[in-house]
N, C-alpha and C positions, 0 to 999 in steps of 0.2 A: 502527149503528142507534141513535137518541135511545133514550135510557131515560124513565120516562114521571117521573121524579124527577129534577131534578140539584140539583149543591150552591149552584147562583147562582140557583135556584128559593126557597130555602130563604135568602140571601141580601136577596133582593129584596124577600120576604116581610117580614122581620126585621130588616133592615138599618139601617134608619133608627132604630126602635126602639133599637137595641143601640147605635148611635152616640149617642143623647141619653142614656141612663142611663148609660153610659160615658165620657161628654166629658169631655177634659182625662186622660182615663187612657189613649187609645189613641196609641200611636206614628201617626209620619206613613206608616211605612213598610206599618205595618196600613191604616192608613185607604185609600193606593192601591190595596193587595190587594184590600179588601171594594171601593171603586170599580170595580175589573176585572174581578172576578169577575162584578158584577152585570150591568155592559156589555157581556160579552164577544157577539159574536156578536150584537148587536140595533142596530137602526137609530143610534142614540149613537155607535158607532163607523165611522158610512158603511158604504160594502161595493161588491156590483158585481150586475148584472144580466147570469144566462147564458143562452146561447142553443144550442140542441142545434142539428148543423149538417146533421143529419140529419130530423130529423123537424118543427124548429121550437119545440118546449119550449123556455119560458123559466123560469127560475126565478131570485128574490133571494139571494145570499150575502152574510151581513153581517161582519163583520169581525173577528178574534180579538182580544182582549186581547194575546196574547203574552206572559202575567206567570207564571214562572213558579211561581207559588203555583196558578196555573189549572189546576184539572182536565182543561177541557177542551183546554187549550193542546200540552198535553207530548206529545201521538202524534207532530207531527210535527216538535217538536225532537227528541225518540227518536229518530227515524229517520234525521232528518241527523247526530248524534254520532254513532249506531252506524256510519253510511257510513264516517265518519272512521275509527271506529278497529279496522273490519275487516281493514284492510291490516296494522294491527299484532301480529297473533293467531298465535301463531310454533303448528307441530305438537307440542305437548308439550300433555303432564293439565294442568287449570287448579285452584286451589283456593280457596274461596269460608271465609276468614274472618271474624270478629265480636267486636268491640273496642266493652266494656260499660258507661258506668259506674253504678258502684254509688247506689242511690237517695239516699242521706246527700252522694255528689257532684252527682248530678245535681239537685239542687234548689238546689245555688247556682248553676250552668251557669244556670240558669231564669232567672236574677238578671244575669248576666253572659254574656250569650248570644257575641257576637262572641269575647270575647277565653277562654273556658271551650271551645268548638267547637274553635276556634283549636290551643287545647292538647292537647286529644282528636285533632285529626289528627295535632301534630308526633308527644305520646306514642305513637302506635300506630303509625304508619311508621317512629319510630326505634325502636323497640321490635323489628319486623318485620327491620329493616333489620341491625341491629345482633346477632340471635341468627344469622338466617342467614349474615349473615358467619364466623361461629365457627367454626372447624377443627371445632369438637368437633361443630357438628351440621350445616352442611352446608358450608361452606368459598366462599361465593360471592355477586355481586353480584344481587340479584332485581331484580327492577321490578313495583309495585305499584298499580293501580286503585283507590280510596276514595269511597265516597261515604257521605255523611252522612246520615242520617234520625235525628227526634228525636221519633219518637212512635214508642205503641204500638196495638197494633189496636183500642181502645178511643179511640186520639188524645189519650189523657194523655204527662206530658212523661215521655220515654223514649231519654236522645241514644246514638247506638251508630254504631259506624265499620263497613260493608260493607267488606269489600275481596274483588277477584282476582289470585291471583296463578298466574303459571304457575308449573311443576313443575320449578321450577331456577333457574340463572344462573349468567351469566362468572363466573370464575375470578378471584382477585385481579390475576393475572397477564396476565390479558384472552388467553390462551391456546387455553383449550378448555373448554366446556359443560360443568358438573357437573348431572346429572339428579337429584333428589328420587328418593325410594321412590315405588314407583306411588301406593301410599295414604298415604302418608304425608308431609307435610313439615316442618313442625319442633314440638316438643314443646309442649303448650298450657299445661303446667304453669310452665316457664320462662317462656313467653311473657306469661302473667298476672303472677309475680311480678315483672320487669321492669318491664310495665306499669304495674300500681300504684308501684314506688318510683318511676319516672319521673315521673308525673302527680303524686302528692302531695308530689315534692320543690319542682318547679314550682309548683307549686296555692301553696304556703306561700310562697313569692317574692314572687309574686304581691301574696300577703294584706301583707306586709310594705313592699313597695313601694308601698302604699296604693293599688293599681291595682282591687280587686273594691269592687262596691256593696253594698250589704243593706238590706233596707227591711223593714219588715211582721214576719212572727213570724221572720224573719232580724236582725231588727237589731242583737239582743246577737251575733253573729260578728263586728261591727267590734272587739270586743276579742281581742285576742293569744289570752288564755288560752282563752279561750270556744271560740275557733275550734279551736286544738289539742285542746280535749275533745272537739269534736261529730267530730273526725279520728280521732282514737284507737280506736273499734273499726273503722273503714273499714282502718286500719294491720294490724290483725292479718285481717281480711276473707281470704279467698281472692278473688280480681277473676277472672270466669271469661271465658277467650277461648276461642270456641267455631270447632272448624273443620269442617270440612262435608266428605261426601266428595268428592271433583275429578270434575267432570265430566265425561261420556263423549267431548265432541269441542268443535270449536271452532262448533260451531253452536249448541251447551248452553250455551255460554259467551256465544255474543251472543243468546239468548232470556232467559238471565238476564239481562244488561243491561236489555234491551230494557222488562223489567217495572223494575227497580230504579233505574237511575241519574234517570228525571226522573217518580218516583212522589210523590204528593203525600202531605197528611194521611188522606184520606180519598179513595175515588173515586165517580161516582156511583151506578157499579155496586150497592156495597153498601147502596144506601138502598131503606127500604122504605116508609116514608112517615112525612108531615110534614101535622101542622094543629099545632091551636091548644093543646094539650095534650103536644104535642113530637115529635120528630127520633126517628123508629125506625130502627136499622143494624144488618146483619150485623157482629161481630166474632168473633175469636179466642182463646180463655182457652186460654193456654199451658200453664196448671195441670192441664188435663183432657186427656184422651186419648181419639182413638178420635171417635166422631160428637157426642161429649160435648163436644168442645171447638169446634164451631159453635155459636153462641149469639146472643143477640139482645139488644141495649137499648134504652130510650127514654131521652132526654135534651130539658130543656126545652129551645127553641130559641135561648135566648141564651147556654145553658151550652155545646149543642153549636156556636154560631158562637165561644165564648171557648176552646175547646179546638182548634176550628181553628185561629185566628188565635196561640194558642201557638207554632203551627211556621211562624210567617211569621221566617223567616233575615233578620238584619241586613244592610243595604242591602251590597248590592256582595262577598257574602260568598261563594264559591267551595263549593259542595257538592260538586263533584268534581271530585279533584286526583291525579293524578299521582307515582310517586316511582322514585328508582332508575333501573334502566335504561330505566322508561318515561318518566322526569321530561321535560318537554316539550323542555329545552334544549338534547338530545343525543337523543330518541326515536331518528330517523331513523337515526343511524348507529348507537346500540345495536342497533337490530333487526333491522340489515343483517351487523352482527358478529352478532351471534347464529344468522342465517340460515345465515353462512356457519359457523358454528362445527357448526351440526347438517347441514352438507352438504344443506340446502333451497334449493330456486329462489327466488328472490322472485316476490311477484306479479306478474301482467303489468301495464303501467302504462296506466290505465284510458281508454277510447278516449273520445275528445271527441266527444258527440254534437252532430247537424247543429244539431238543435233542442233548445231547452230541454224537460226533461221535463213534460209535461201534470199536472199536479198538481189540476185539477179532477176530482172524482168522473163518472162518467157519466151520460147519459141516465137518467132513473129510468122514461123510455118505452120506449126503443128502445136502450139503450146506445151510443148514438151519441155522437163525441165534441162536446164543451160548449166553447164559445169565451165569453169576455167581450165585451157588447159595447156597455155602458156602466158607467161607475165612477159616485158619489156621495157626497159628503163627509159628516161627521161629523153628525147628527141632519135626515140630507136623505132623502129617498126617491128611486126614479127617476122618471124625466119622464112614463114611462106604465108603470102598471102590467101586471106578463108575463100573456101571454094562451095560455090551449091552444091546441093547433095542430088547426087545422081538420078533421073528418072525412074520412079517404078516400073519394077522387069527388066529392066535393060538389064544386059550382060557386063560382065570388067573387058577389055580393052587386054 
């Protein structure tokens, strides 16, 4: 069901505005966003005229952006990744960890988005990778799901690594399945300090290599020294990875997906309203507890599209990847070893239907099913507008 706000209402409203007092400062890659977002679904992008095959309703559908910065885009790339990656969901606990950086880090990330993300995934899946190997904590290969989000419930910048992992993995010896403790999988305290010396050994590479930028109250970090001081309390920091208890089954595990891996900055859901005076949104104060930490803000509307367009990811940049035995390059036979290592069937290999799945909604008359049964290009309408279907009994004219 529409919600009676969305975020390309709010867009559309503001957009042009926020592109003139912002020219010359917004990337190309923003500029497409805010273009798709506003587009998404309205005559600019063509679409198709349906027809109930049942009762005769017609109605306009007009065409998705597809970007995925879009709100309204992600339901039904959701649905197609999860298809994928249902087959690979072995019967073991899954557990849902949380790779942080610290705010003194993440405001250079802000600076350096592609190649700072970049290091946030290797740090945290070799982090991940490398303790679970250890004799000393669990002696075995895992495989790791990741996805990036770089805001927090307010949509300030906030970069942090999701991941799931099942509750084990191969043997070095590709042998036999070592299981994790039910609740437990590897220590978070380990896993933090690793993390941090991993990233800030990299991080300083980096700086050295003349590879990070800094601009604005960042500029003095282009010197050596400067940068090692603003590092030096993050050095002694605790970096907290946080792990969550595992999941009750593999259907917990792809509804957690299913909200996580193609969530945006913000959804429409939580908006409550928008004039001229600003952007009202449900968020989260993690600091409160209890019914205390639902809360509400306003933000004026050019601040809340500039905290949007923060988490628009640098072109072509992968938000979720893969490691270990589920790295994409060997998926298939890691998971078929592993199947067999737990003495599990594989799944049955999924039956080719006759016809393509109907992916039109239904009748909003009759539930009847809805055929196309004319298309129209890019700022076209169709040849005659849809007409209600005539009264039961009535006579033709």
């Amino acid at each position: 069901m529409r919600t009676s706000l969305e975020v390309a209402d709010i867009f559309r409203a503001e957009g042009a505005g926020y592109r003139a007092v912002q020219a010359g400062h917004l990337s190309l890659t923003q500029l497409k966003v805010m273009s798709a977002i506003e587009n998404c679904r309205t005559a600019a992008l063509g679409g198709h005229l349906d027809a109930c095959e049942d009762c005769g309703h017609q109605r306009i559908a007009y065409n998705s952006c597809r970007n995925r910065h879009c709100p309204k885009c992600q339901g039904t790339a959701a649905r197609i990744w999860l298809a994928a990656r249902e087959a690979d969901l072995l019967p073991v606990g899954y557990f849902h960890v949380v790779f942080t950086l610290p705010t003194e880090v993440a405001d250079i990330a802000g600076q350096n988005k592609a190649i700072l993300y970049d290091l946030l995934f290797r740090a945290a899946s070799e982090t991940m990778m490398t303790t679970a190997a250890d004799p000393k904590h669990l002696g075995a290969r895992i495989g790791i799901t990741a996805v990036l989000h770089t805001w927090g419930s307010a949509m300030t910048h906030h970069p942090h690594i999701h991941m799931i992992v099942p509750g084990g993995g191969i043997s070095r010896d590709g042998r036999r399945w070592i299981s994790s403790r039910p609740a437990f999988l590897l220590p978070v305290r380990v896993l933090g300090a690793l993390f941090r010396r991993l990233f800030l050994t990299r991080l300083i590479e980096l700086h050295e290599a003349g590879r990070l930028a800094f601009f604005g109250t960042q500029a003095g970090l282009a010197d050596r020294r400067c940068f090692l001081r603003h590092l030096a309390p993050v050095r002694r920091k605790r970096w907290v990875v946080y792990a969550k208890p595992p999941f009750t089954g593999p259907e917990a595990v792809l509804a957690y997906l299913s909200r996580y891996t193609h969530r945006v900055a913000i959804s429409s859901q939580r908006l409550i309203a928008s004039d001229e005076t600003g952007v009202t949104f449900r968020y989260k104060d993690y600091r409160r507890d209890g019914a205390e930490r639902q809360r509400v803000m306003t933000l004026a509307p050019h601040e809340f599209i500039r905290r949007f367009l923060l988490h628009v990811l640098p072109h072509g940049f992968h938000r979720i990847r893969h490691y270990g035995l589920l790295a994409s390059s060997a998926r298939k036979a890691n998971i078929a070893r592993a199947r067999e290592l737990l003495a599990v069937a594989p799944p049955p290999e999924p039956v080719a239907s006759p016809e393509p799945l109907d992916r039109l909604p239904p009748c909003p008359c009759c539930g009847g099913r809805m055929t196309i049964i004319e298309t129209f290009g890019r700022r076209q309408q169709p040849r005659a507008p849809p007409h209600a279907p005539a009264p039961t009994g009535s006579s033709p004219s």
